[in-house]
C-alpha positions in Angstrom: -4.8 21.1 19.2 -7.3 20.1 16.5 -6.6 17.6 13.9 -8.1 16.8 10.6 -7.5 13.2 9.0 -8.2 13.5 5.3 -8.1 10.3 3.4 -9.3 9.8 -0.2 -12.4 7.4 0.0 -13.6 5.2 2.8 -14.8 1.9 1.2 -13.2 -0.8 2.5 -9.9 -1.7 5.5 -7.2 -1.9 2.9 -3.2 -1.3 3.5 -4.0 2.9 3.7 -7.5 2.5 5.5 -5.0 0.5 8.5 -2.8 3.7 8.3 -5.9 6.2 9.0 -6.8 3.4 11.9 -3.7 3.9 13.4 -4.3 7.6 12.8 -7.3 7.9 14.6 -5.7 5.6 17.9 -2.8 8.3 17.9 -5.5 11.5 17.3 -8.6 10.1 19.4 -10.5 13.6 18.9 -9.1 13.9 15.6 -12.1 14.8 12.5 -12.1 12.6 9.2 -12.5 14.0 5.6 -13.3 12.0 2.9 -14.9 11.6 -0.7 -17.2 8.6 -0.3 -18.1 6.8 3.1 -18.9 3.2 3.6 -19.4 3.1 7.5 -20.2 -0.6 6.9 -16.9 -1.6 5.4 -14.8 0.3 7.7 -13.6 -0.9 11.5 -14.9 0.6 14.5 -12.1 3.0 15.6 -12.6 4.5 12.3 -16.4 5.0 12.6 -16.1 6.1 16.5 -14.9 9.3 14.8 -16.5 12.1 13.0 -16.5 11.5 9.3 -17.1 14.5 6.7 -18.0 13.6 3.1 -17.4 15.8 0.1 -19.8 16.0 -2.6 -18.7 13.1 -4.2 -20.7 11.0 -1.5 -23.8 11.9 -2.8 -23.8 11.9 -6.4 -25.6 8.9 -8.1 -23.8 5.4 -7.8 -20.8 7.1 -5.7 -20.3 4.1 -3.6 -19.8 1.7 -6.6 -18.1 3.8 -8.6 -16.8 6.6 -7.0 -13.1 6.3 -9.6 -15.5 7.9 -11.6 -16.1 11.2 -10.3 -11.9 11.6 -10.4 -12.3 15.0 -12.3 -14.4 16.4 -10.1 -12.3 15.3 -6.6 -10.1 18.5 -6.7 -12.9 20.8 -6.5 -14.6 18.6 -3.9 -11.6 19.0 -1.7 -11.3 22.6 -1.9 -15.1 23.2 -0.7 -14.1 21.4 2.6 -13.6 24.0 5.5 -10.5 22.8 7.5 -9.8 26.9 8.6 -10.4 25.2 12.3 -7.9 22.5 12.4 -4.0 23.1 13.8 -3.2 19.8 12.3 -4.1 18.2 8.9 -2.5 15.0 7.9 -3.5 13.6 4.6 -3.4 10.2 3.5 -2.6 10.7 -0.7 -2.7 7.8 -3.1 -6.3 9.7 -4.9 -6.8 12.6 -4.3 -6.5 13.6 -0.3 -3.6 16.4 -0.1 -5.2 19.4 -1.9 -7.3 20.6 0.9 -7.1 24.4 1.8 -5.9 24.8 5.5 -5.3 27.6 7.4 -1.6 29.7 6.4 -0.7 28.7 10.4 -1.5 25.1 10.3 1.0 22.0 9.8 0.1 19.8 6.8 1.2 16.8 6.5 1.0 14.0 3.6 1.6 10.4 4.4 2.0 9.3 0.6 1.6 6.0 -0.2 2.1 6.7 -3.8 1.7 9.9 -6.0 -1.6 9.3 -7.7 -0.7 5.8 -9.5 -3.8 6.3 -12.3 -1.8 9.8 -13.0 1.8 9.1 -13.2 3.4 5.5 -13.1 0.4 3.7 -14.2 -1.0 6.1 -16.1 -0.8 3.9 -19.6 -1.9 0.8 -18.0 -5.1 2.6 -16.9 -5.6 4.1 -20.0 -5.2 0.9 -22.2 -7.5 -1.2 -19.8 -10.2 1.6 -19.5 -13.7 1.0 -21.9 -14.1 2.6 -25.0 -16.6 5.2 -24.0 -14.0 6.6 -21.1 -10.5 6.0 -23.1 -11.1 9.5 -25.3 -11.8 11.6 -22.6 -9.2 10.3 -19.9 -6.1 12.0 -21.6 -7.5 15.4 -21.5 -9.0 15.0 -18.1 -5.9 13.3 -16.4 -3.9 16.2 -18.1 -5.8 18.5 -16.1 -5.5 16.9 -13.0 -1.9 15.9 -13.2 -1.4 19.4 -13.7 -3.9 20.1 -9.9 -1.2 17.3 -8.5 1.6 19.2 -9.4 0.1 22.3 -7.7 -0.9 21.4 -4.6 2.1 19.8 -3.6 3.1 23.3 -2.6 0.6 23.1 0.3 2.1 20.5 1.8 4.4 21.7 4.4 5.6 18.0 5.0 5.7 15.0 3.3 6.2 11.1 4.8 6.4 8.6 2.3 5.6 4.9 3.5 8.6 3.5 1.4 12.3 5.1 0.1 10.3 3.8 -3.3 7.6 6.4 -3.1 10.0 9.0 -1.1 12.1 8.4 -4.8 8.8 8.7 -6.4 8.1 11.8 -4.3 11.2 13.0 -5.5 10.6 12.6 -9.0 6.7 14.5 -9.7 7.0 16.8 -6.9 10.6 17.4 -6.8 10.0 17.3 -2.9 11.9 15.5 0.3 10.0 12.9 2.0 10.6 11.2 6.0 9.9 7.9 5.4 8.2 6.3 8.0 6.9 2.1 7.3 3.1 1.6 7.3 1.7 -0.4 10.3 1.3 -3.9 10.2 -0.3 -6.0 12.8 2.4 -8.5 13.2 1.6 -9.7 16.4 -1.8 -10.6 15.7 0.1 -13.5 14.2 2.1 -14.9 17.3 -0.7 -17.5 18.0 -1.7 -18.6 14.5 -2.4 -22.1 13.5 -1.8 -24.1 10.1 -4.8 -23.7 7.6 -5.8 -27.7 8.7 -4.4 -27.2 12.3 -1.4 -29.3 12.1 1.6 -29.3 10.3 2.5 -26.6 7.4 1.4 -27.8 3.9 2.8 -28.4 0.7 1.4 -25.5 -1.1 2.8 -21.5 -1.7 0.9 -18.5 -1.9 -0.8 -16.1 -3.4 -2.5 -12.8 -1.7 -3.4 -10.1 -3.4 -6.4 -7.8 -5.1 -6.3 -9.2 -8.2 -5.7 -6.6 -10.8 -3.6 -6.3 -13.7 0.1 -4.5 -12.5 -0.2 -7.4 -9.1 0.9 -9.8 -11.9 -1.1 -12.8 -10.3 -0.6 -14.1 -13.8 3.0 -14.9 -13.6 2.5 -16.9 -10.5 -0.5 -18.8 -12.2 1.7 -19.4 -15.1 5.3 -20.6 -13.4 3.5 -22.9 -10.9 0.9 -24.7 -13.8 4.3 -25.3 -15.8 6.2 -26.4 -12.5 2.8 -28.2 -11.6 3.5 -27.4 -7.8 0.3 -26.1 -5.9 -0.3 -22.3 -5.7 -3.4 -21.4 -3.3 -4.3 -17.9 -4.5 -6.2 -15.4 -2.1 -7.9 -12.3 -3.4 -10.4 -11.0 -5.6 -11.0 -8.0 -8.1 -11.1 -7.5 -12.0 -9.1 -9.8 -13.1 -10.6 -12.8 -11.1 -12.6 -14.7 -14.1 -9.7 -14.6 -16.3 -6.9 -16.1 -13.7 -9.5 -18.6 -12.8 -9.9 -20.3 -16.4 -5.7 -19.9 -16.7 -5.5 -21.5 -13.8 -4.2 -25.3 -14.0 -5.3 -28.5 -11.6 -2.8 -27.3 -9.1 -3.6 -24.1 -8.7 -6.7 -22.6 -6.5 -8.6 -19.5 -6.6 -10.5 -19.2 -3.6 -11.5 -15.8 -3.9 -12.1 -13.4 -0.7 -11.1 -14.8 2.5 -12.0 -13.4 6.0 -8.9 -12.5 8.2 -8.6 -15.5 10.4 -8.7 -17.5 7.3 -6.1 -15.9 5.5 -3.7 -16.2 8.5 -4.0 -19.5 8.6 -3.2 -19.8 5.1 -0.5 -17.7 5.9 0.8 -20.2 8.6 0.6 -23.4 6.5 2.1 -22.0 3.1 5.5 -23.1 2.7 6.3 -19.5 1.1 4.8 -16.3 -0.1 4.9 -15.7 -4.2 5.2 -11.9 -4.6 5.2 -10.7 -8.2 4.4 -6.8 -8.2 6.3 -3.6 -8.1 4.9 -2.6 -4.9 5.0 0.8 -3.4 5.5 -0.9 0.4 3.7 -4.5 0.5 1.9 -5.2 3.3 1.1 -8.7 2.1 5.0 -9.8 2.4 5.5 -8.6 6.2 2.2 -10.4 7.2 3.6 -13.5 6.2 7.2 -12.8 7.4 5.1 -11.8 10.8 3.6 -15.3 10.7 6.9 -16.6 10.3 6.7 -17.7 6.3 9.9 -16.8 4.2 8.9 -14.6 1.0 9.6 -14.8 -2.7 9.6 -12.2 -4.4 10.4 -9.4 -7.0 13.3 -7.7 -6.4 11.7 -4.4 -7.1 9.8 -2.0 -5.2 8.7 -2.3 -1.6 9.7 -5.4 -1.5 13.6 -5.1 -0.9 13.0 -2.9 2.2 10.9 -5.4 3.7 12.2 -9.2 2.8 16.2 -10.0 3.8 17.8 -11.9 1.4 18.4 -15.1 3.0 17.3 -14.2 6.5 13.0 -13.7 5.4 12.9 -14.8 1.5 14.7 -14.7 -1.5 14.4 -12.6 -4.8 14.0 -13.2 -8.2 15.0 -10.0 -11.1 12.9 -10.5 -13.6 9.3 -10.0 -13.8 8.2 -13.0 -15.6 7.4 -16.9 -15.0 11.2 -18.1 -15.6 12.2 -15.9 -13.3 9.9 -16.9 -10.6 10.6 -20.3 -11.6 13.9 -20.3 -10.9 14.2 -18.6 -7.4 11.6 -21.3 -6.3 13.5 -23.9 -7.5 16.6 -22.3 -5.6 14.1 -21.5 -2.7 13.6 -25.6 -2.6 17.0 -26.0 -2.4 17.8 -24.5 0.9 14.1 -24.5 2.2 15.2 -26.0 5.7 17.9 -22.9 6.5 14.7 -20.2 6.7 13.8 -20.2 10.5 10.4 -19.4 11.7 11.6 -17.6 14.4 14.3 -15.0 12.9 12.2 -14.5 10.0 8.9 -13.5 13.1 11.6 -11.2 14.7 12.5 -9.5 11.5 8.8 -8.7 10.6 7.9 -7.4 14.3 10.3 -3.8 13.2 7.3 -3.3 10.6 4.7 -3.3 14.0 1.9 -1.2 14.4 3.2 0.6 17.6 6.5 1.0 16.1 4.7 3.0 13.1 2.6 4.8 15.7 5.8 5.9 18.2 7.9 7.2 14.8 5.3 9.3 13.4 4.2 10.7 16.9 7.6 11.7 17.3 8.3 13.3 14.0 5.0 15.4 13.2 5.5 16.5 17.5 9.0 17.8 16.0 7.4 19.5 13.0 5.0 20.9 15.8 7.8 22.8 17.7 9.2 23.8 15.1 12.4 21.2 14.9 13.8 20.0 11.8 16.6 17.4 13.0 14.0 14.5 12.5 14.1 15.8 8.8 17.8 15.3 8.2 18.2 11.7 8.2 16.2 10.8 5.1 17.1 14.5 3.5 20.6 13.0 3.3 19.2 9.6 2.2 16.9 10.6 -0.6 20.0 13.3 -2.0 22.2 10.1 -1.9 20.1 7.9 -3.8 19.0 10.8 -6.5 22.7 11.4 -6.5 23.3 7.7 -8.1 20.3 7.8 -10.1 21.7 11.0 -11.6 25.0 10.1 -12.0 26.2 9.3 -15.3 26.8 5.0 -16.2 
């Protein structure tokens, strides 16, 4: 059997690049498609396989600024020649699932989100893009809101890394979705230390790219008011302008290399998470290193963090809120144990991720649909209740 791993752009090991690693572990003689290539940002069971680039690759500046070239994607994808492959999985969160494959081959989506720049955050994007770009981007995201809409029909199945985005799923493609958990390393964590190597400090944190709809803002806010220490790990757009909001007890400190951040991890006393996440990686890291979690109770977030057993939640998205669940976090700090809250993260592990979606796309292989039933019932339940009237 041939398989073909098609994944948007290759420029950094972010929460999808990890998926296509675990990918290419499961499919060891599987190909790799993609728009634009970094071999230097990406691990090294990623680059021991093939990698195809579209067009996109080598256009001018299409390593910095490949977002740009979003119009032309679609018709990059459909140059690429996948009539070989019995297997295509696309990764979709850009533009990945509108390949052309042959009528007798499986495809499969894992979809992380439908296209976020085209649908749910469409207005954010619009409002923070410059003013050459903002006049052009309605007409062109029409256009290729209208291509998303289309291709969906080639999918013949869809997994969706969260019942958020299986809803979402639901929603712009008016499709079914498995859902099966991203992978998370969580027992890369079993043998981590404190930040200063001895006992846990007094400061939360903070991890995340830092862009606009992460909300590091709230965070920065609620702990400058509560003047408790925020240590805040990540870097991106909106880096300059956190850093000047930022008061005496709250640290920036920008990118951090792995075995850093786990230590940070270790030696926080909690996690602050403040965005609508599709899934959250970030939240069952630090649950995996044993940290309870804080956060929003939207999103990824309430399949991951137990109320009470892994973190607590706060409803609104604002710095009272957060305020007061870490005030009520404080208040029964010593009942969250390291220990349940490790054994709780490990049903987010890597090989768990790796055994379910074996199983399921070998199903959709031979033909079964059983595996499919399951969340088919689960996704008509929820749209059920989101249909029904008040």
């Amino acid at each position: 059997m041939k398989v073909a791993i098609v994944h948007y752009w290759l420029v950094g090991m972010r929460g999808g690049e990890k998926v296509i690693e675990a990918l290419c572990e499961l499919y060891p003689e599987a190909d790799i498609f993609t728009h634009v290539y970094r071999p230097e940002r990406i691990s090294p069971v990623i680059r021991s396989h093939r990698v195809t680039t579209t067009f996109i690759d080598r256009l001018p500046m299409a390593h910095r600024m490949y977002q740009k070239y979003l119009p032309l994607m679609p018709l990059a994808l459909e140059q690429l020649d996948l009539s070989a492959y019995d297997l295509v999985i696309s990764s979709e969160s850009g533009p990945a699932k509108g390949v052309l494959t042959r009528p007798d081959a499986l495809h499969v989506c894992y979809c992380h989100t439908p296209m976020r720049y085209v649908w749910s955050g469409y207005h954010d994007y619009l409002h923070s893009a410059g003013p050459m770009v903002r006049p052009l981007m309605p007409y062109a995201i029409h256009r290729l809101r209208q291509w998303d809409l289309a291709t969906a029909a080639r999918v013949d199945r869809f997994i969706a890394n969260s019942h958020t985005v299986a809803q979402r799923i639901w929603r712009v493609y008016r499709r079914d979705a498995t859902v099966i958990h991203p992978p998370v390393e969580t027992q890369r964590f079993a043998t981590v230390t404190s930040a200063d190597g001895g006992d846990r400090s007094d400061h939360y944190l903070f991890v995340s790219q830092l862009v606009s709809y992460k909300r590091a803002d709230i965070a920065i806010e609620a702990f400058n008011r509560m003047g408790r220490k925020l240590v805040v790990v990540g870097e991106g757009e909106e880096f300059k302008r956190l850093k000047q909001m930022a008061g005496p007890t709250v640290e920036l400190v920008g990118h951090c290399s792995p075995a850093a951040l786990d230590r940070h991890y270790a030696s926080c006393r909690a996690l602050i998470f403040t965005a609508n996440e599709d899934f959250g990686i970030v939240p069952v890291e630090a649950m995996a290193a044993g940290r309870p979690v804080i956060a929003l109770n939207r999103g990824g977030a309430t399949e991951t963090v137990r109320d009470g057993l892994s973190g607590l939640f706060f409803d609104q998205q604002t710095p009272e809120g957060l305020i007061e669940a870490v005030e009520r976090f404080e208040a029964q700090e010593p009942r969250f144990n390291p220990v349940a809250i490790r054994a709780h993260a490990a049903r987010f592990d890597r090989d768990v991720f790796k055994m379910r979606l074996r199983e399921t796309i070998d199903s959709w292989m031979n033909g079964e649909e059983a595996s499919l039933a399951p969340e088919r019932s689960k996704t008509a339940s929820r749209r059920g209740r989101e249909l029904a009237p008040a």
